[in-house]
C-alpha positions as a Python dict, from the first residue, in 0.01 Angstrom:
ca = {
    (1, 'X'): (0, 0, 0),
    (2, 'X'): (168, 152, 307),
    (3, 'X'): (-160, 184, 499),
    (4, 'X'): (-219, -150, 445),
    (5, 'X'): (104, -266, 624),
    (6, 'X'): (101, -24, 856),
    (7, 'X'): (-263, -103, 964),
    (8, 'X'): (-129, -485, 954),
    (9, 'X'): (161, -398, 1184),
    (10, 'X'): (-86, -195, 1443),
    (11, 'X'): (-301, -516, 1430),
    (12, 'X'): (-42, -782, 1521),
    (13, 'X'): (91, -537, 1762),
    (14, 'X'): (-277, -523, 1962),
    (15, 'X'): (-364, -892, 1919),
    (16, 'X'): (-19, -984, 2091),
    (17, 'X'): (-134, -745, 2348),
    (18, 'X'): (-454, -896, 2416),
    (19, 'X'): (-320, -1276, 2399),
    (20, 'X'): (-8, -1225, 2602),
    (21, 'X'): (-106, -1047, 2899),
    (22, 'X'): (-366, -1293, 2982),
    (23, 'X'): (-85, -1606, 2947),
    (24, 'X'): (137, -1392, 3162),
    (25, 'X'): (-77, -1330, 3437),
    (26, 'X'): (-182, -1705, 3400),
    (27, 'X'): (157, -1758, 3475),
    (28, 'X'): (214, -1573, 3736),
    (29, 'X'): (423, -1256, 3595),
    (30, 'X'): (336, -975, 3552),
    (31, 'X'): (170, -778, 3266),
    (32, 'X'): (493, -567, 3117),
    (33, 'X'): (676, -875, 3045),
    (34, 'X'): (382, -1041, 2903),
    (35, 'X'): (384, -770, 2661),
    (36, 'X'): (784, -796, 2581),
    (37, 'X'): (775, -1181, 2604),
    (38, 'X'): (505, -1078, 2277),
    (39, 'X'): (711, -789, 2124),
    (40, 'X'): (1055, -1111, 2130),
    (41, 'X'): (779, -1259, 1977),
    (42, 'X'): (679, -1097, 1708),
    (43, 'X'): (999, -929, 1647),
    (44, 'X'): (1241, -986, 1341),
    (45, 'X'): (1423, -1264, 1474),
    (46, 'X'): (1161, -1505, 1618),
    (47, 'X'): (851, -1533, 1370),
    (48, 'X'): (953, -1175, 1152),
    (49, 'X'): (595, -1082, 1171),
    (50, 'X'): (679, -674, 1256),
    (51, 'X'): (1000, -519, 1254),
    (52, 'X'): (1168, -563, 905),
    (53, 'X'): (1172, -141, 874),
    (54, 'X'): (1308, 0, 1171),
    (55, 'X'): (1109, 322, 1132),
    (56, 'X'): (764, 200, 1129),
    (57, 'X'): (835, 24, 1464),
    (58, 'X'): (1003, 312, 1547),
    (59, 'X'): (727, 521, 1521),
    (60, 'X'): (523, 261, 1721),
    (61, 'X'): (787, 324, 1984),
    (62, 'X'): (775, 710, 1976),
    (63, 'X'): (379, 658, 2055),
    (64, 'X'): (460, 399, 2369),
    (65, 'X'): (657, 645, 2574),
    (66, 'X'): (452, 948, 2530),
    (67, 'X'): (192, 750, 2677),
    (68, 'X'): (388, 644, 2939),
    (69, 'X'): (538, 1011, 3034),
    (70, 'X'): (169, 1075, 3052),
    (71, 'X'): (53, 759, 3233),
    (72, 'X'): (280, 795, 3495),
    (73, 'X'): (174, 1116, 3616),
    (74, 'X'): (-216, 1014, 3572),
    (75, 'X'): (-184, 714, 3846),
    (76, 'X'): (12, 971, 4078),
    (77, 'X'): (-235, 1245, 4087),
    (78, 'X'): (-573, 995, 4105),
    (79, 'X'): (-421, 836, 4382),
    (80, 'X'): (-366, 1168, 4585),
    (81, 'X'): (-674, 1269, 4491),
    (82, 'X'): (-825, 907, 4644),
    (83, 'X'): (-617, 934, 4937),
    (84, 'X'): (-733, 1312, 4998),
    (85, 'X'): (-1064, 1340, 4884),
    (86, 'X'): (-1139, 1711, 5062),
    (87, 'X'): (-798, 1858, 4909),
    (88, 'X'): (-688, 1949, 5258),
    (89, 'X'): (-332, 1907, 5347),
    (90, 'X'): (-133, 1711, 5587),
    (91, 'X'): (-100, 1971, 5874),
}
């Protein structure tokens, strides 16, 4: 029975992804508050969908910033790598 909310949960969290980021970027803003414009939401207080245990979301959370420590980085290094395609330096 816990799979089955948790895989619930994971699915209202993606299909707020997909529909909010388009709206926002309809609008004119930009993708990261589409996505917490979604998480308000779907939160506990607006239509209760996700959120009632804190540690499921929790755990949702946990997963969020360790891709973003390792996001972060990612875009950094490609764009050197763009910007300096031999590897030479600046002298």
């Amino acid at each position: 029975m816990h799979n089955e909310d948790l895989f619930f949960q994971a699915f209202v969290y993606l299909a707020a992804a997909v529909l909010s980021v388009p709206i926002a970027k309809r609008l004119g803003l930009g993708s990261v508050l589409g996505y917490l414009v979604a998480g308000v939401v779907i939160g506990p207080f607006v239509l209760g969908f996700v959120g009632q245990e804190g540690e499921d979301v929790m755990h949702f959370a946990e997963f969020g910033v360790v891709m973003m420590r390792w996001h972060g980085p990612l875009i950094v290094f490609n764009s050197n790598r763009a910007s300096n395609p031999q590897g030479k330096g600046a002298n």
